[in-house]
N, C-alpha and C positions, 0 to 999 in steps of 0.2 A: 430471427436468428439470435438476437440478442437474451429472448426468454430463454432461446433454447441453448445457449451458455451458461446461464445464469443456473438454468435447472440442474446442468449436469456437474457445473462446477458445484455447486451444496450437497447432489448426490456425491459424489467423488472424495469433498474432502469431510473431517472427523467435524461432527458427531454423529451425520446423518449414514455416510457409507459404515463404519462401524454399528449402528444399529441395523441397518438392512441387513447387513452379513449374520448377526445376533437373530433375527428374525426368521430369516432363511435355516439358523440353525435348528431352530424351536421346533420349526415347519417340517423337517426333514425327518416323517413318520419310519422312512421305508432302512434308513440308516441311525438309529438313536444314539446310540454310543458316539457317533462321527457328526451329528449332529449337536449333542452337548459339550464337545471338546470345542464346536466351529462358535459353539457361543461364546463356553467362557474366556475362547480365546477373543473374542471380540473385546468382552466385557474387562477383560483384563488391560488390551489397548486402552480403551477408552479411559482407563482408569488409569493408565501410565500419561496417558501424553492431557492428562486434564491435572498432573501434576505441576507446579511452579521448577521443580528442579528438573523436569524435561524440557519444560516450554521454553527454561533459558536459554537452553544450550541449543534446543530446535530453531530461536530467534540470530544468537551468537552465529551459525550456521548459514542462516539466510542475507549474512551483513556482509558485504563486502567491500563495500567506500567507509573511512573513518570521517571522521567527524572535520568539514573546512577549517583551516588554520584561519581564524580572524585576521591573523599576522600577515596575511596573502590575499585577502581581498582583493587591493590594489595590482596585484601582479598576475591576478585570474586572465587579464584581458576582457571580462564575458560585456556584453554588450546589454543585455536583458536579464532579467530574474524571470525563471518559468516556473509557478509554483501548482501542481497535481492536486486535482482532486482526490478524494476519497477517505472516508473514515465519517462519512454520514452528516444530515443539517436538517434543520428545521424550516418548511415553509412559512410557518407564522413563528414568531417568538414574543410572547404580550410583553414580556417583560423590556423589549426595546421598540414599541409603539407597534408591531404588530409585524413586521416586515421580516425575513429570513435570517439565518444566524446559525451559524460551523458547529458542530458537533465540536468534541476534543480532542480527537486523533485529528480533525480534519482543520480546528484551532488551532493546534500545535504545530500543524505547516506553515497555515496563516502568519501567524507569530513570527516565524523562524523567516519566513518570506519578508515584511514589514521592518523586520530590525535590520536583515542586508541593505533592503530600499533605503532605509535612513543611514546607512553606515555608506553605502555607494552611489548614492544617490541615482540609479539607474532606474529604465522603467521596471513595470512588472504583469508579465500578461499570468491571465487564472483561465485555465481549461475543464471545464469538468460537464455534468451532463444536467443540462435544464434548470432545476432548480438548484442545482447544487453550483453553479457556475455562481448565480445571481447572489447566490448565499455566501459565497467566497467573497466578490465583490464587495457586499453592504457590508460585509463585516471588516477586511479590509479599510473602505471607509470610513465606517461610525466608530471601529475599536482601536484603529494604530493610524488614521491621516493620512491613509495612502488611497491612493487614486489608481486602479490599475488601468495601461492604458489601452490595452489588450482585453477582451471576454472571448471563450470559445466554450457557447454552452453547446455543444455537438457531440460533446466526447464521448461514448461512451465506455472506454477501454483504452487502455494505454498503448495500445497499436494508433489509436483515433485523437487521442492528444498530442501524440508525436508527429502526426501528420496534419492534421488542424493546425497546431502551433508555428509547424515549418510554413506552412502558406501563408500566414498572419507574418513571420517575422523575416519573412525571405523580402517580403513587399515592404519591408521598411526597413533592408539592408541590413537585418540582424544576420549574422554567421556563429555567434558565438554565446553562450547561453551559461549563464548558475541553474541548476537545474533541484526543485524541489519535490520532497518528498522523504516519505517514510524511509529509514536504512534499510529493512527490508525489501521495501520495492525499487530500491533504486540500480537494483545491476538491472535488471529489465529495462526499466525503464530509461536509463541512461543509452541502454542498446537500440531502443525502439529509436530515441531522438537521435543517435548516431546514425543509424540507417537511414534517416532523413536529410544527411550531408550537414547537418547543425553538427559545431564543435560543445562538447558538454563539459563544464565543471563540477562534479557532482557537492551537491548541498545536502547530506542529508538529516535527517530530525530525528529524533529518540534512538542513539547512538548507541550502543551496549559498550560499555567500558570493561575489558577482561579483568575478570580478579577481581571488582571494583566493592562484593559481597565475601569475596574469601573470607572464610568463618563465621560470617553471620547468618548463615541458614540454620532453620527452624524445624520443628516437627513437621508446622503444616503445610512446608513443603513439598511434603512427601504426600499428601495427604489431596484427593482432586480436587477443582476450584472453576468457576465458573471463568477467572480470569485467566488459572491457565488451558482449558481449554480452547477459549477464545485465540490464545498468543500463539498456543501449537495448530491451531487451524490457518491463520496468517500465515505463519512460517513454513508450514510447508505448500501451500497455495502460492507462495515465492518459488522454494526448492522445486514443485513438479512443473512450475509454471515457466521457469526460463528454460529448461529441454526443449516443452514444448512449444516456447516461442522461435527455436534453432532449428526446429522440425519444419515450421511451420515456413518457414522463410527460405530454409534450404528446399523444400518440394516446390517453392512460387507459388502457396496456396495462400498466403500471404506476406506479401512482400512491398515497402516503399520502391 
C-alpha cells in the first residue's frame, strides 16, 4: 500500500504528471492539432511552476502557522517537542565514523527541534520511517546534545506519526505537544496530531516572511530551476494533500 502511494503521489504531482500529459500529447496520431496544443501546454506548465517567482508564492500559499514567538515558549504549556521526519538522510555518512546523518530539509527541523530542547528544556520524541528515525536520532545526538527520549521508526506518513506519536506520549502523560516540521507541512500535520486528541503548538521551520524579497527579484527568476521546480512540487503536494486528508477522514477511510 505504501509503494502504491508513493507511485501515484510522483505520478500526480509536477514533473512526472506534466510529462505523461506531454507524452500522451505527442502520442495522439488520430487528433494532431489537439494533440500539440495538449503538449505545449504541458510544456509551458512545467516551465511556469519550475519558475523561482511561482514556486514562492506556490510555497507562500501552502504556509499557514507563522513562525513561534521565542517570547512564548514558556506560555505554550506543551509538555514534549515532536519533531517529523522528512526531507531525506544518509544510511552511512564516512564523514562522521560511518553511522546515519539528516539530510538538509530534514537538518533544518533537527536544528529547529535541539534549540527549543535547550531553550525549554522539555523532552523530544523523533517519528520517521526506519532509517530515517535512527538518522534523526544520531544526529540529534552527535550534532546538538540532545538525547531524544522518544523513537517511532514506524512512520511512514503523517497520518502514522500522528498516531504512533499519541501512543508513545499518551503512556507517559503527554497531552500537549510543540510540534515540528516544514511550514508547509504543518497545517496537516498539525490536523493529523489533533485528531489524535494531542493539543498542538505549531513549530514551524523555513517560514516565508511576506515582502521579505520585495524588489530584489531577478531575471532568473523568471527563468526554470531545478530548485524551483523542486519547491512548487512540495507546495502543492501540501495544497492537494490537506483536501485530501478531509476526504479521507470525512468517508472513515481513514480516520484516528
Amino acid at each position: 500500500m505504501d509503494a502504491v502511494k508513493l507511485i501515484l503521489r510522483t505520478l500526480l504531482l509536477p514533473p512526472a504528471s506534466l510529462l505523461l500529459l506531454a507524452f500522451v500529447g505527442l502520442a495522439w496520431r488520430s487528433r494532431p492539432r489537439l494533440g500539440r496544443a495538449l503538449t505545449l501546454a504541458a510544456l509551458c506548465t512545467l516551465w511556469v511552476l519550475s519558475t523561482l517567482v511561482v514556486a514562492e508564492r506556490l510555497e507562500r500559499a501552502a504556509q499557514m502557522y507563522p513562525a513561534l514567538d521565542p517570547a512564548r515558549l514558556a506560555a505554550t504549556g506543551a509538555q514534549a517537542i515532536v519533531i517529523l521526519g522528512g526531507g531525506g538522510q544518509r544510511a552511512v555518512a564516512p564523514e562522521y565514523g560511518g553511522g546515519p546523518e539528516a539530510d538538509p530539509e530534514l537538518l533544518e527541523r533537527l536544528a529547529y527541534g535541539a534549540w527549543l530542547a535547550h531553550a525549554t528544556s522539555l523532552p523530544v520524541l523523533v517519528t520517521g520511517w526506519q532509517v530515517e528515525a535512527r538518522a534523526m536520532r544520531a544526529t540529534l545526538a552527535r550534532n546538538f546534545g540532545i538525547e531524544a527520549r522518544w523513537v517511532d521508526a514506524n512512520a511512514y506518513d503523517t497520518f502514522e506519526n500522528a498516531r504512533n506519536a499519541h501512543a508513545l506520549l499518551a503512556a507517559a502523560g503527554v497531552h500537549r505537544v510543540l510540534l515540528v516540521t516544514n511550514a508547509m507541512h504543518l497545517r496537516r500535520a498539525a490536523a493529523e496530531f489533533r485528531a489524535t486528541g494531542l493539543a498542538v503548538v505549531p513549530a514551524p521551520v523555513h517560514v516565508t516572511v511576506p515582502n521579505a524579497n520585495q524588489g530584489n527579484g531577478v531575471p532568473s527568476d523568471y527563468l526554470p530551476s531545478a530548485r524551483g521546480l523542486r519547491l512548487s512540487s512540495a507546495a502543492l503536494h501540501e495544497l492537494i494533500g490537506e483536501p485530501v486528508r478531509e476526504l479521507l477522514a470525512w468517508s472513515g477511510l481513514r480516520r484516528h
